[in-house]
C-alpha positions as CSV (number, residue, x, y, z in Angstrom):
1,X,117.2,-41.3,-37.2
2,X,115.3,-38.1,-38.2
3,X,114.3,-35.8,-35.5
4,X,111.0,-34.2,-37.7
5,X,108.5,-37.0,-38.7
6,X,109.0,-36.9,-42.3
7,X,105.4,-36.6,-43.3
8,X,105.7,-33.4,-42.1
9,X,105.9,-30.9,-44.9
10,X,109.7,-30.0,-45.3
11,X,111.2,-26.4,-45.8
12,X,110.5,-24.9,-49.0
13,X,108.8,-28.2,-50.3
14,X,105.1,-26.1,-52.3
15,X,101.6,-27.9,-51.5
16,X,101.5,-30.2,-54.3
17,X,105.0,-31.9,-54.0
18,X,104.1,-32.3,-50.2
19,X,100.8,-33.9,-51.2
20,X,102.8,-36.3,-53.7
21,X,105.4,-37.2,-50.8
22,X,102.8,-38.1,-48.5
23,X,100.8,-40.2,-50.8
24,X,104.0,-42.7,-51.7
25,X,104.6,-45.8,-49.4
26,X,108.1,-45.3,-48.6
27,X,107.1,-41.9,-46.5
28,X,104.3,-44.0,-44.9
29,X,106.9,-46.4,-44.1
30,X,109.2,-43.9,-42.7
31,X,106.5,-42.1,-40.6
32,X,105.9,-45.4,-39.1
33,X,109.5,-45.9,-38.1
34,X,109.9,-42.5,-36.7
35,X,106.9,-42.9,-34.7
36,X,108.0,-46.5,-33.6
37,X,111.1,-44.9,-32.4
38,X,110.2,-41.7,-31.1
39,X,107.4,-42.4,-29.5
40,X,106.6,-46.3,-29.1
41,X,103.7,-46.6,-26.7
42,X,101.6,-44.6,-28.8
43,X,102.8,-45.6,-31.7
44,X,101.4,-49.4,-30.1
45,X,98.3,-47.3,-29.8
46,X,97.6,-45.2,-32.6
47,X,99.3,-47.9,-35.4
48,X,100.3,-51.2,-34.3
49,X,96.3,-51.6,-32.5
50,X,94.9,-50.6,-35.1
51,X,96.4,-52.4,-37.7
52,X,95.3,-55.9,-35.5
53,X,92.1,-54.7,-35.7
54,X,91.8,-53.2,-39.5
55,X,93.6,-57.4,-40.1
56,X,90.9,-59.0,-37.8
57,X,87.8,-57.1,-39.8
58,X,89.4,-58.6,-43.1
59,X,90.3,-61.9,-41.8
60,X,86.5,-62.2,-40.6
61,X,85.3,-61.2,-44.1
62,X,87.4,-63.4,-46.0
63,X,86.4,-65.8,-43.4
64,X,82.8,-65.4,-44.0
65,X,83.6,-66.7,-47.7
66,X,84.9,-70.3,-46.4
67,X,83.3,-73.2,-47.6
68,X,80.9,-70.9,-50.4
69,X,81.2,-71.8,-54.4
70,X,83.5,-68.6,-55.1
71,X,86.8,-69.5,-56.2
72,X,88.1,-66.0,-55.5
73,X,87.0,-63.5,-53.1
74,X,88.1,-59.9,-53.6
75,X,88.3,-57.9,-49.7
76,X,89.2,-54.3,-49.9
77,X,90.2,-52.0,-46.9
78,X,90.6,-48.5,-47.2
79,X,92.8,-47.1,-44.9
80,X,96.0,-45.1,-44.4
81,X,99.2,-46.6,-46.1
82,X,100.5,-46.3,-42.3
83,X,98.5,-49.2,-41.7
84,X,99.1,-51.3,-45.4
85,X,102.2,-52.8,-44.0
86,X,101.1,-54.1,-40.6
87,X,97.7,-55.1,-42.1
88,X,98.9,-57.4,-44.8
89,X,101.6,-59.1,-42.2
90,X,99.5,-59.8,-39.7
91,X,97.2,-61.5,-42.5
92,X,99.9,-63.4,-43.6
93,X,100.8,-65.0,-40.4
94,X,97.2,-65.8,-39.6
95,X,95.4,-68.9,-40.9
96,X,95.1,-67.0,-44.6
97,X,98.8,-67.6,-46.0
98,X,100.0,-66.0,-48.7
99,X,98.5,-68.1,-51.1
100,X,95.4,-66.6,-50.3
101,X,96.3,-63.3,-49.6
102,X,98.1,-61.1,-52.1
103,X,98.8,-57.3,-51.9
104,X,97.8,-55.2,-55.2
């Protein structure tokens, strides 16, 4: 258990390599747990709600697509890698198994 969310720019770490850090899933992923750990209800809050709603918006999309002449459908969602995670499992265990849903 780390006691500093490790997003957090680390001592004697320059701009750039911070930037890099932050911008590779594994810190996302560690955020997440610190969070989770350190501070669970709004962690529920600021994460886990909003991952059920960023899954719902792409469920409904993909959703709207049901029963139409494309083969494929393509759904994007831009949002933090925070969210990537608890996004693409909650898809998962909804009606659109992984068959239909893959993570690029």
């Amino acid at each position: 258990f780390q006691k500093r969310d490790p997003i957090r720019r680390q001592d004697g770490e320059t701009i750039v390599e911070w930037a890099a850090r932050r911008r590779r899933i594994e810190t996302a992923r560690a955020s997440r747990k610190h969070g989770e750990q350190t501070a669970p209800q709004v962690s529920r809050i600021l994460v886990e709600s909003r991952d059920a709603r960023f899954a719902a918006s792409c469920a409904q999309v993909l959703s709207s697509y049901e029963g139409h002449r494309h083969s494929s459908v393509t759904v994007v969602c831009i949002v933090g890698l925070v969210h990537v995670d608890g996004i693409l499992e909650r898809l998962l265990r909804s009606e659109w198994k992984s068959n239909n849903v893959t993570k690029v």
